[in-house]
N, C-alpha and C positions, 0 to 999 in steps of 0.2 A: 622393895617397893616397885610396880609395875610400873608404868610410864605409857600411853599412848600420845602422839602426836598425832592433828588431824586437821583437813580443809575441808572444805567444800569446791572446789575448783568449779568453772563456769563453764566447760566442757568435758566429755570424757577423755579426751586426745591430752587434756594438757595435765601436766606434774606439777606439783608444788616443791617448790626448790627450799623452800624456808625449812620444812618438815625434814627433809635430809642435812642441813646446817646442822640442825638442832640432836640430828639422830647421830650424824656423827661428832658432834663435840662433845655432847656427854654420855654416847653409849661406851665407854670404857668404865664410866662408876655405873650406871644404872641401866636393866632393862628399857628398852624403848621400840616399840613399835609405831610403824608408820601406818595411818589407816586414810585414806582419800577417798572422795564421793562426789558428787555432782552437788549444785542447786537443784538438778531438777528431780533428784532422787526422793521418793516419800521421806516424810521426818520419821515417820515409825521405822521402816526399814533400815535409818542411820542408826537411831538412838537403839534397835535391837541389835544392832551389829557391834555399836563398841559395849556393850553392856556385857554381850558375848566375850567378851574380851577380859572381862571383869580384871579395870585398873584400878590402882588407886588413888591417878593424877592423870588428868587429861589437858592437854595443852591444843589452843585452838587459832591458827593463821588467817585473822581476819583481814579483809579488804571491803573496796564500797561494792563488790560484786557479791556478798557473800555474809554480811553482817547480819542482814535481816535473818536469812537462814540459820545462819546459826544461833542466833537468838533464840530460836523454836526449839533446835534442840538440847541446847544449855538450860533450858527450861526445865522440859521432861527429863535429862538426865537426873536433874537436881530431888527430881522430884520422887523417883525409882530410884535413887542412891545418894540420901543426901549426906552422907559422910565422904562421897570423892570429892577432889578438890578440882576444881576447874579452874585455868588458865589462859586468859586470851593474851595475843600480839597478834603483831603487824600492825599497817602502817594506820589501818582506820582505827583503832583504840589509842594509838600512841600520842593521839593527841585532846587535848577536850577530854582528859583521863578522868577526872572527877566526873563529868559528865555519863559517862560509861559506864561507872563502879555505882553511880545510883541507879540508873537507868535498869541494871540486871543485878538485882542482888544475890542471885542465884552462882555470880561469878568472886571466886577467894581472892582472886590475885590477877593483874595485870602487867603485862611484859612491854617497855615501853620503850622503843626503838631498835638498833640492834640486838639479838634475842640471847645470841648464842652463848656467852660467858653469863649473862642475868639468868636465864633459865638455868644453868646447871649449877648457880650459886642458891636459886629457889629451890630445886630438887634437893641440896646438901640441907640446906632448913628443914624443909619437910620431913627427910627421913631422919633428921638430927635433933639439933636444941630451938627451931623455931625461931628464932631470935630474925625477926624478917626485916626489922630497921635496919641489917645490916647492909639489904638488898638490893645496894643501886640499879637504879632502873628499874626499880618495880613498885606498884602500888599493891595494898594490901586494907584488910578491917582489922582495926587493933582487937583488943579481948572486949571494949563497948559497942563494935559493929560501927566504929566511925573510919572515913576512908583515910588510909595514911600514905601520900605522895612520895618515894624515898629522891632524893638528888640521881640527876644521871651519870651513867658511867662510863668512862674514857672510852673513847675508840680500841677495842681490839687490834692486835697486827693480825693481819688478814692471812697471813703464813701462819697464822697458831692453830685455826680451825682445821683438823684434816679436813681429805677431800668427800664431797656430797655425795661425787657420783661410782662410788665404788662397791655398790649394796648389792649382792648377788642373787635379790628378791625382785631388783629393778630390769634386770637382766633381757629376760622372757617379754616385754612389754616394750623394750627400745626400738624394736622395728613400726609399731604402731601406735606411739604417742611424741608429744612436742616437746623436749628436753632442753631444758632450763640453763642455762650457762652463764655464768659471769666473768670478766677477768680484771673488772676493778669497783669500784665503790662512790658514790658521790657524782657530783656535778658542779663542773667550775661555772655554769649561768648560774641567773636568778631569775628567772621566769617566775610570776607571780600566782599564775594559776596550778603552778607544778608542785609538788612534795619536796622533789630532788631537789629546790633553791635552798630548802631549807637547812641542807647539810654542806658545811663549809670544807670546800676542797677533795681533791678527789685519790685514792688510795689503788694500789696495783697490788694482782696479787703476782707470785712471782712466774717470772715469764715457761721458765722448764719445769713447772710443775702444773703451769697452763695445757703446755702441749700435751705432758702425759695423759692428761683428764682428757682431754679432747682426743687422744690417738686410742685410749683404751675405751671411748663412748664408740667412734666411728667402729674400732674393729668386731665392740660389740653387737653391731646391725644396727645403728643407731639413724633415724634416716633424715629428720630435723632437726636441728640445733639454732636455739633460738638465742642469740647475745641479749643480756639485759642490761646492760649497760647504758646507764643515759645517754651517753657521745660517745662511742666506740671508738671516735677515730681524732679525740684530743690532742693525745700523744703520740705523732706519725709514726715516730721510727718501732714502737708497740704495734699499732697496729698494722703498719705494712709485714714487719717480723711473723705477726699470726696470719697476715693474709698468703703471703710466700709459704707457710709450715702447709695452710689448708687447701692451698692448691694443689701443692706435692704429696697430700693424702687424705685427700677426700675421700674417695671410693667410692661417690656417686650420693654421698651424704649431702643435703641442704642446709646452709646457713644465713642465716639472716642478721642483720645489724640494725642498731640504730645509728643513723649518724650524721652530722651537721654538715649540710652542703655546701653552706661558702666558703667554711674552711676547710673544706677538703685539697689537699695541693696538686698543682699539675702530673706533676710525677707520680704521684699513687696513681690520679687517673690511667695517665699513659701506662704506668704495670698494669693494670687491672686491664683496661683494654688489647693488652698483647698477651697475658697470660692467664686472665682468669679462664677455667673453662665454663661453656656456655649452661645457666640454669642450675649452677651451684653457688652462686651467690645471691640473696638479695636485701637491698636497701630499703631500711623504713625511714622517712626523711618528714620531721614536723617543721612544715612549714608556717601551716594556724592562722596565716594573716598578711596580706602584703600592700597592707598601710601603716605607712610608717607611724602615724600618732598612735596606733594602736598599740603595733611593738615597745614605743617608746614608754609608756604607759604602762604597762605591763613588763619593762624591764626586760627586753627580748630583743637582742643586739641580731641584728639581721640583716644583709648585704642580698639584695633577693637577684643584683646584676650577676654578682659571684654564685649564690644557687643557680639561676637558672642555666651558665656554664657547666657549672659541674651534672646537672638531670641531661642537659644535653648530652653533655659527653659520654656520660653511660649508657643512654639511650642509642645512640649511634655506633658503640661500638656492639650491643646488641647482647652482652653477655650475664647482663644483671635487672633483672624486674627491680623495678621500683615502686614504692608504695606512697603518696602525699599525706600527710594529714594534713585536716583544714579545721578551725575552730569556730562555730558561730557562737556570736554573743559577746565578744571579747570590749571592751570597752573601747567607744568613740568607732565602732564596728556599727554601721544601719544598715539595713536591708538593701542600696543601693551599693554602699558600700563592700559588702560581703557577694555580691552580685560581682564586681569588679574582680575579690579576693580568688572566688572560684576562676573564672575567668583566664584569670591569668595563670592559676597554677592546672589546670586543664589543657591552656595551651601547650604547657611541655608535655602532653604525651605521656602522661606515667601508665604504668598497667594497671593499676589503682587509683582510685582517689577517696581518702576515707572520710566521711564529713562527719565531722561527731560536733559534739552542744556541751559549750562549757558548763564545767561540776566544779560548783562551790567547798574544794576540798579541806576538810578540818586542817590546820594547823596554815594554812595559805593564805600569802599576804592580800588575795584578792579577797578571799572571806572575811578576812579583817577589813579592808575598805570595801566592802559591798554595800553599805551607805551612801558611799560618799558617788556612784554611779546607777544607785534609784534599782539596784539588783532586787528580784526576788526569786526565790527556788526553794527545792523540794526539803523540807524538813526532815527528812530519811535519805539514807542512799538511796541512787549514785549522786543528791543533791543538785540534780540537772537545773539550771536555771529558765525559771518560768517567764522571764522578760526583763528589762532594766529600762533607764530613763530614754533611752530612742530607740531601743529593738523591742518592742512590744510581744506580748503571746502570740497577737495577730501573724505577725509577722515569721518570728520560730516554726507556726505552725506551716505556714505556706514554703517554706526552708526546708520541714521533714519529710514535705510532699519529695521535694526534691533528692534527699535523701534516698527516699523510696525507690524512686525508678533505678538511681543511681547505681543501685547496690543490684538491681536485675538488670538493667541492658547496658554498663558498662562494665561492672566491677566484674561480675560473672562472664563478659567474652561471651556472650551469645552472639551477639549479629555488631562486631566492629564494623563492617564493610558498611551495613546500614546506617549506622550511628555518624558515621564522619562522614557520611555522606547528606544526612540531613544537616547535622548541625553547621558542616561548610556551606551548604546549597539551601537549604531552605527556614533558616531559621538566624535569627539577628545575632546568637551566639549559644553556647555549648548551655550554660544557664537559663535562658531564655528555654529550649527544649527542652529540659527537664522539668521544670518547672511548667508551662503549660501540659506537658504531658501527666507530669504529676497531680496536678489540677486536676484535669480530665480522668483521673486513673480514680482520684477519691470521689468527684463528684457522681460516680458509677458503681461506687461501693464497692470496688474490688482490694481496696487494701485487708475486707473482712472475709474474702477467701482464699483458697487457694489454688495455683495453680501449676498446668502443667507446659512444657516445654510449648508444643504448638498453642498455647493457649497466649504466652506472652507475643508469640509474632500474630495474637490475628489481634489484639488488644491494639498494638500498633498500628498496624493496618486502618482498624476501626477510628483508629484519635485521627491518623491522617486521612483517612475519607471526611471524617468529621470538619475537622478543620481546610476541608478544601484546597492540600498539599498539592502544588504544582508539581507538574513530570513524575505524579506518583507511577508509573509505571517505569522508573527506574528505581524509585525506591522499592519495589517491589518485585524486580527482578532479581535485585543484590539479597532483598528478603530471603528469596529463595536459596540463593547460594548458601547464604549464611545457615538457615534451616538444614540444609542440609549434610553437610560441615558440622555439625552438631549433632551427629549419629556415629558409633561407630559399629552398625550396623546398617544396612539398608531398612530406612523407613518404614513401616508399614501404613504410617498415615498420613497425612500431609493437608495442609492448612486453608489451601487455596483449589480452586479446579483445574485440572493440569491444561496447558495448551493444547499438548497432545491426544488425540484420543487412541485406542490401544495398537488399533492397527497401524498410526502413524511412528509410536513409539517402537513396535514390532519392525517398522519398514527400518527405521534409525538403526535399530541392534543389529539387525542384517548388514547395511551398510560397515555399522563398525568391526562388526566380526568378521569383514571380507573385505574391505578395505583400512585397515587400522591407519595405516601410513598419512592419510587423510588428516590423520589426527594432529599424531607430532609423533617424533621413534619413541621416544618414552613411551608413549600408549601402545603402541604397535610391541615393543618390547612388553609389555605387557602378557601377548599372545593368549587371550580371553575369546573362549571359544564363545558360541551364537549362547547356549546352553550357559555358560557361567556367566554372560551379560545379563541374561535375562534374571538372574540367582546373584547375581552382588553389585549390578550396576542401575542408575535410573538415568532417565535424559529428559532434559527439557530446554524448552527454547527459550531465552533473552532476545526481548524486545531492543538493544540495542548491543551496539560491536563491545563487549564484556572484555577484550583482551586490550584493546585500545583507552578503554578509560580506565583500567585498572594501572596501565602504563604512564598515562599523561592527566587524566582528568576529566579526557571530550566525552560528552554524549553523542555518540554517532548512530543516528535509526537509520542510519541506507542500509546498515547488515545488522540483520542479527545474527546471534550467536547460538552454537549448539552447546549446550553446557551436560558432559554425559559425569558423572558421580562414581566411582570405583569406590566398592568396601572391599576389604580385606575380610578373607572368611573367615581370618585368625581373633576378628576383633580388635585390629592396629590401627585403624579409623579410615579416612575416605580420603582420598584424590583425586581433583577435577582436573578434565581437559575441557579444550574447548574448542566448536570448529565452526569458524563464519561461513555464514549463511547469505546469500540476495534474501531482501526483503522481503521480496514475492515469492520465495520457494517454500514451502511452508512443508514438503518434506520432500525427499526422493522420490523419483519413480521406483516401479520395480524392474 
């Protein structure tokens, strides 16, 4: 009997981790091949590729990112072969399972929570006596096509499954995809709008057979390692143990975590700050809300004095990006309120901030009381909630504005220098700017094109001329900076009219190609002849002292600044110097 296992994952970068559980617990009785695709792939070119493959059982790893899809092609397969047997799991089927089995009758059999031991007890029916009442944790049609529910089935020891990541086929593809990692199971919260509440306690798997899996991914070329772990860092003395193994062998490999920040302890911080090294770690920290009725309410024990210690601490020592999440919509959450929530987790400074829209997930105690707080939302995946009794759609929507810019002038690191410098200087809070910008972004119709790199800094420009931005000529000089900072080639076009016009620029690269020292010795070290300024460098003036308020804050217009750009011919990005100027020189003589 063939076997294929299959996803649709939501990008090409990312793996599906369930598909290798599954390949390795029962490829020792049965054939089993793994076959992954996109959402965004045609449904024709799936359902021709595993038909290609011609199995006689196909098993399908659904999520809210992924169900609709596969629905289409659970369809057509049924329908070009309807003697295979199709099998869904994960975690969008595993619950509202009756719901499911009528929904697609096109699907045999349904895998309902942990896969690995249910599935290979399905595959021994299939190829055997059929007897499928036997098959906890799975649903199935009896011989009258009626759905039959079986009881679930004990927890697995997490030691029995071999390992996922040892498939010689995965091999070739570790350098350029997001590899899936776990080292325990469960979650000790109860967060109401979460999955993970719903499984009691939390499982390890064992510690030296963690590091093998992870020392045989790194040495494989592996270059992201993604923990999936609901709270990474429950169990200190576990996770300090993997954090100590991955420092001493990374090899330039990235890891990322999830993990609870209040209870993060001093002492991990202080190791992590003395030995992590820098940009091989980082932190995904859900925060979702820092009103406390909210949390309360939602079952969400959170100390937000103790987070914002711990986002400091890491932030200062400099060594680990941080990611926030924020939740809108969360119950006893209003628009003014959620205004506050950003606000505050803004102010720590993450290198991220991800703002996502609660989803009414099957089997979650919030979807069970979404009555009882006036919810409504999407009757399909991802089940986004359409408003409740005081955040109205109105209000969601003016929130996505926000969203929007969000994800282009902060999350993406285009123009920081600009960003913190409006929303400290010209704007009532960090909120407050997105949000009218984001305003201003829809009411222009540009959320329905697209665009390019200079296209977002003259967009800004354009809201703040619009809105009558004081001392916009400082924000507009850091524009530039920042524009240019964003190449790591020298420009060929650029957004604004230069100061300079060419013969002034030409006077400048003379200057600097004959007096470097001017500069500062780093430039002068440099030793860029007239010829390779003109070929990898650009220069322009700041309208005030750029090296003084970069140090303290001031806006100084007695001097301006000469700000000259260095690329690297290699393609390794740019380096600004800078050399003050009197106000009134507007360039050199000759």
């Amino acid at each position: 009997m063939k076997v294929v296992v299959s996803s649709l994952n939501a990008k090409y970068i990312h793996t599906c981790l369930a598909l290798r559980y599954l390949k390795s617990f029962c490829g020792d009785e049965f054939e089993v091949d793994m076959a992954e695709y996109t959402i965004k792939d045609p449904v024709m070119n799936i359902v021709s590729d595993l038909f290609r493959r011609n199995p006689d059982v196909i098993g399908f790893s659904c999520y809210i990112w992924n169900i609709e899809e596969t629905i289409r092609v659970v369809s057509m397969l049924k329908k070009i072969k309807p003697e295979l047997q199709i099998v869904l799991g994960g975690p969008e089927v595993s619950y509202d399972t009756d719901y499911w089995m009528k929904r697609i009758p096109e699907v045999d059999f349904i895998v309902m929570g942990e896969g690995e031991e249910t599935f290979l007890h399905l595959l021994r029916e299939l190829s055997g006596a059929r007897k499928y009442h036997f098959v906890f944790g799975a649903a199935y049609r009896n011989g009258t096509g009626d759905v039959c529910i079986n009881p679930g089935r004990p927890k697995l020891a997490l030691d029995d499954i071999p390992s996922p990541h040892r498939f010689a086929e995965d091999v070739p593809a570790l350098p350029n995809r997001v590899v899936y990692f776990e080292t325990s199971r469960g979650c000790p919260f109860s967060c109401q709008f979460c999955l993970s509440s719903i499984e009691v306690g939390v499982r390890y798997f064992d510690m030296e057979r963690t590091k093998a899996d992870l020392l045989y991914l790194i040495e494989s070329g592996a270059k992201l390692i993604k923990f999936v772990d609901r709270t990474f860092n429950i169990k200190r003395e576990y996770a300090m143990e993997i954090f100590r193994f991955l420092i001493d062998n990374h090899r330039g490999c990235v890891f990322q975590f999830e993990i609870t920040a209040d209870i993060m302890r001093p002492e991990v911080l202080d190791y992590l700050a003395e030995h992590a090294p820098a940009g091989v770690f980082r932190f995904e920290i859900g925060v979702q809300s820092t009103n406390d009725a909210t949390n309360e309410l939602v079952k969400r024990r959170q100390n937000f004095a103790k987070l914002t210690r711990t986002v400091t601490k890491v932030k200062e020592s400099g060594k680990i990006d941080q990611h926030l999440d924020l939740i809108a919509g969360l119950p006893e959450e209003d628009y003014d309120s959620f205004r506050k929530t950003f606000n505050d987790v803004f102010a720590l400074g993450p290198e991220e901030l991800q703002l996502g829209f609660l989803k009414m997930l099957r089997g979650t105690g919030l979807r069970h009381d979404a009555d009882k707080y006036g919810y409504v939302y999407m009757d399909t995946s991802p089940y986004e909630i359409l408003g409740n009794a005081i955040m109205p759609f109105s209000d969601l929507m003016r929130i996505k504005r926000v969203e929007d810019v969000l994800e282009k002038y902060w999350n993406a690191h285009r123009m920081d220098r600009t960003v913190r410098y409006l929303i400290g200087r010209q704007f009532r809070s960090a909120f407050d700017f997105f949000q009218e910008f984001g305003d201003y972004w829809e009411e222009r119709g540009w959320q329905k094109i697209g665009h390019q790199l200079e296209d977002l800094f003259e967009r800004l420009n354009a809201f703040l001329v619009y809105r009558g931005t004081a001392d916009r000529d400082v924000a507009e000089g850091l524009m530039k900076l920042d524009y240019f900072m964003n190449h790591k080639y020298k420009p060929r076009k650029i957004w604004w009219d230069f100061t300079l016009d060419k013969t002034e620029q030409a006077s400048y690269m003379h200057m600097l190609a004959n007096r470097p020292d001017r500069v500062s010795s780093g430039f002068a070290a440099l030793r860029l002849s007239e010829k390779e300024l003109h070929k990898h460098a650009v220069v322009e003036t700041i309208p005030f002292d750029l090296p003084r308020y970069e140090e303290d804050g001031t806006v100084d217009r007695s001097r301006s600044t000469l700000l000259a750009v260095v690329y690297e011919p290699d393609g390794a990005g740019p380096r600004y110097f800078t050399l003050e100027l009197e106000s009134t020189i507007l360039y050199p003589q000759q």
